[in-house]
N, C-alpha and C positions, 0 to 999 in steps of 0.2 A: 554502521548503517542503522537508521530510521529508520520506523513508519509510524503510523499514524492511523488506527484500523478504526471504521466507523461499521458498528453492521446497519444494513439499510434495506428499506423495504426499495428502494429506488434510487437509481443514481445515472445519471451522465455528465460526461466531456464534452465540450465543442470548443470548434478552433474553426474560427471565422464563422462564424454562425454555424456551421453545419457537425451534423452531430458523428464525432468519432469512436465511441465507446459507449455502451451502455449497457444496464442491467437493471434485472428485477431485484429480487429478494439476494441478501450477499452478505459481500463486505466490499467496500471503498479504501481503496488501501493506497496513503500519501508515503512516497518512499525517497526517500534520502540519502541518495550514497558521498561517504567523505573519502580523502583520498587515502587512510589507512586499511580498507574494505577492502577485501577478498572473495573468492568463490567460497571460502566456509563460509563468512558471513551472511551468505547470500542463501546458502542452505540450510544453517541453523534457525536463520530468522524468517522462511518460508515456513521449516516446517514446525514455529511457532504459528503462522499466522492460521494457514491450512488446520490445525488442528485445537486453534483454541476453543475450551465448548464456551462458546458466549449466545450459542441460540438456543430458544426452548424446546426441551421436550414436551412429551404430551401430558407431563403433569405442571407444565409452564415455567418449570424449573432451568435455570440456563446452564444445561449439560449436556449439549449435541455441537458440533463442530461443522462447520459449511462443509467438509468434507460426508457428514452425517446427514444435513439437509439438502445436498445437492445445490449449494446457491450458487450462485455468479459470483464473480473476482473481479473488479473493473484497479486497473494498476494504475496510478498518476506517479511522473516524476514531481519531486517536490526538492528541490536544490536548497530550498531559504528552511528547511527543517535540520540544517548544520548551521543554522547562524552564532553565530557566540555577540552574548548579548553582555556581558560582564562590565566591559569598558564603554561610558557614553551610552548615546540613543539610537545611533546609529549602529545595526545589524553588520556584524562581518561575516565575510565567507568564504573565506581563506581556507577551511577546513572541508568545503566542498571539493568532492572530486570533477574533474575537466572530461568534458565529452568524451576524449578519447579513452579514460578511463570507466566512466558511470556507463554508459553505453552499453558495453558487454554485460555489465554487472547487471542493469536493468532489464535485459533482452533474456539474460541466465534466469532470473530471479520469473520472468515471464512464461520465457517456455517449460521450466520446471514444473512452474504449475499449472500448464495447461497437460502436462505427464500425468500428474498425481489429480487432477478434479474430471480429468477422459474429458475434458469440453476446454472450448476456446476461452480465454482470458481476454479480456476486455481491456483497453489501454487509453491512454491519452498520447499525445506526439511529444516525444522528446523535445523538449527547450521550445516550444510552443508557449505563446502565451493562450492560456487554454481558461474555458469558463466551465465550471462543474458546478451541479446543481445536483441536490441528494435530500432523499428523506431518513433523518437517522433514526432507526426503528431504537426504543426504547428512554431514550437515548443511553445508546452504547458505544465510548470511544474509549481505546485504548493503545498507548503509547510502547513501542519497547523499542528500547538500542540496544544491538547486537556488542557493544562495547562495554555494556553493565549489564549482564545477566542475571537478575534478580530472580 
């Protein structure tokens, strides 16, 4: 499992022009499920994301955690964040997980964290083709897979 965490002073989804997700101050988080992904995966790499300090404190140092700030979580599925790009130009995706697998995983990965932030999580539509539009405050983005734990 990917993501792809942006913190953002602003962020939204839409799917057919109309706006399905949104938030203020946060993190935008593109998530990626492959088809060796599990429920550990799903809760180790929340409670990285939940808990990374990447906002500032009041001495503007980044050591507070959206859990710390109270911000928004707006969750995008992102399937092409498993592409294996090794051979040729063209993107594979053979490593992504199928609906009826990602599904749960995204939906876990969703209400967990609407458990742990006491507020709703913001989403975009599964397998929609969706337009997000974000301002990434610092700019702060940061990558982890749950399959390299660094």
């Amino acid at each position: 499992m990917r993501v792809v965490i942006q913190r953002v002073s602003e962020a939204v989804v839409r799917v057919d022009g109309e706006v399905v997700g949104e938030i203020g101050q946060g993190l935008m988080v593109l998530l990626g499920i492959e088809t060796a992904d599990t429920e550990e995966d799903v809760d180790w790499l929340l409670n990285k994301t939940l808990n990374l300090r990447i906002f500032n404190d009041d001495k503007g140092v980044m050591n507070t955690s959206l859990l710390d700030v109270n911000g928004g979580l707006l969750v995008v599925s992102q399937f092409t964040l498993m592409a294996a790009t090794k051979k040729g130009n063209r993107p594979s995706y053979i490593r992504a997980a199928k609906h009826a697998q990602a599904i749960p995983l995204y939906e876990r990965f969703c209400t967990k964290a609407q458990q742990f932030l006491g507020q709703a999580v913001q989403k975009g539509v599964f397998g929609a083709d969706m337009k997000v539009a974000l301002i990434n405050d610092g700019p702060v983005t940061i990558q982890i897979d749950s399959k390299n734990r660094e």
